[in-house]
C-alpha positions in Angstrom: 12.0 11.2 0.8 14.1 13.2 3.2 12.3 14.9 6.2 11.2 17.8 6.2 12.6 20.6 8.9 10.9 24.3 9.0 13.1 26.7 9.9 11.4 29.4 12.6 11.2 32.0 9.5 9.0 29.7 7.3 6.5 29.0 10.6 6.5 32.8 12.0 5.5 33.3 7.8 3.5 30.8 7.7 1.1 31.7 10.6 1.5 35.1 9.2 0.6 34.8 5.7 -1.1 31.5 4.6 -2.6 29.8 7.8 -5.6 32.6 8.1 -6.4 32.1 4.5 -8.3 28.5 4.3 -8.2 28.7 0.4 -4.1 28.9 1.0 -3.8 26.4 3.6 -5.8 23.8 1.4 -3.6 24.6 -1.7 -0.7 24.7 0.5 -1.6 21.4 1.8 -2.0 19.6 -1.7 1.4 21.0 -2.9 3.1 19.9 0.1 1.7 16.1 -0.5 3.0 16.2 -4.3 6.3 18.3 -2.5 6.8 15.1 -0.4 5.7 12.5 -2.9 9.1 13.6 -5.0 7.2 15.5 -7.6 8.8 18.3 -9.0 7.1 19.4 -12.1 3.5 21.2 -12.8 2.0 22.6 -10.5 4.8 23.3 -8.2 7.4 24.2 -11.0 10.2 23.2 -8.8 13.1 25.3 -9.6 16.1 26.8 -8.3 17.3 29.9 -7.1 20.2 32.4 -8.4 21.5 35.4 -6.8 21.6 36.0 -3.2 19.5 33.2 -3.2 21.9 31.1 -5.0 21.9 27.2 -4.0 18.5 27.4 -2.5 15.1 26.2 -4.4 11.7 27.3 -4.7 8.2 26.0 -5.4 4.7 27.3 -6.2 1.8 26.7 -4.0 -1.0 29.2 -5.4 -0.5 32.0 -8.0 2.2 34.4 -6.5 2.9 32.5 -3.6 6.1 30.2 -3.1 7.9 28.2 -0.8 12.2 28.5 -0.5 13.8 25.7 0.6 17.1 24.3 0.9 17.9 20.6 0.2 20.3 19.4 2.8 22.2 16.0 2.9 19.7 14.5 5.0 16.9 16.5 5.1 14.7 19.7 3.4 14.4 22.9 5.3 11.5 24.9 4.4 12.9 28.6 5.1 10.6 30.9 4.0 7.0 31.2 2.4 5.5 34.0 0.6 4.4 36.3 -2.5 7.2 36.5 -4.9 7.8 39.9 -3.2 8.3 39.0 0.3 10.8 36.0 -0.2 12.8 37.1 -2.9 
């Protein structure tokens, strides 16, 4: 598995959003394991992106909210983490 890079976004987000929420952080947690064990399919639904978005991919951590990444060469940057509202 490539590393795994978070871009300032994702973190400044992340504290934001998910970290004050233990119910988020746990699911966030699991999905990230299956994220880095190279599974792609349900629950994350790994997909990608179109649009101004275009080239970059998404998954699911809880309900509404989703992690956007973009696969590099060498590594995975996680750029931004959300409700489907505030990332896309």
């Amino acid at each position: 598995m490539k590393p795994v890079r978070r871009h300032r976004n994702f973190e400044k987000n992340f504290r934001k959003r998910i970290a004050p929420n233990p119910k988020l952080l746990l699911q966030f947690e699991d999905r990230l394991e299956l994220f880095l064990s190279g599974f792609r399919g349900y629950p994350l639904d790994d997909h990608s992106l179109s649009g101004k978005l275009i080239g970059k991919r998404a998954f699911s951590v809880a309900g509404d909210i989703r992690v956007i990444y973009e696969e590099l060469e060498d590594s995975i940057i996680f750029i931004d983490i959300g409700t489907h509202n505030q990332v896309y």
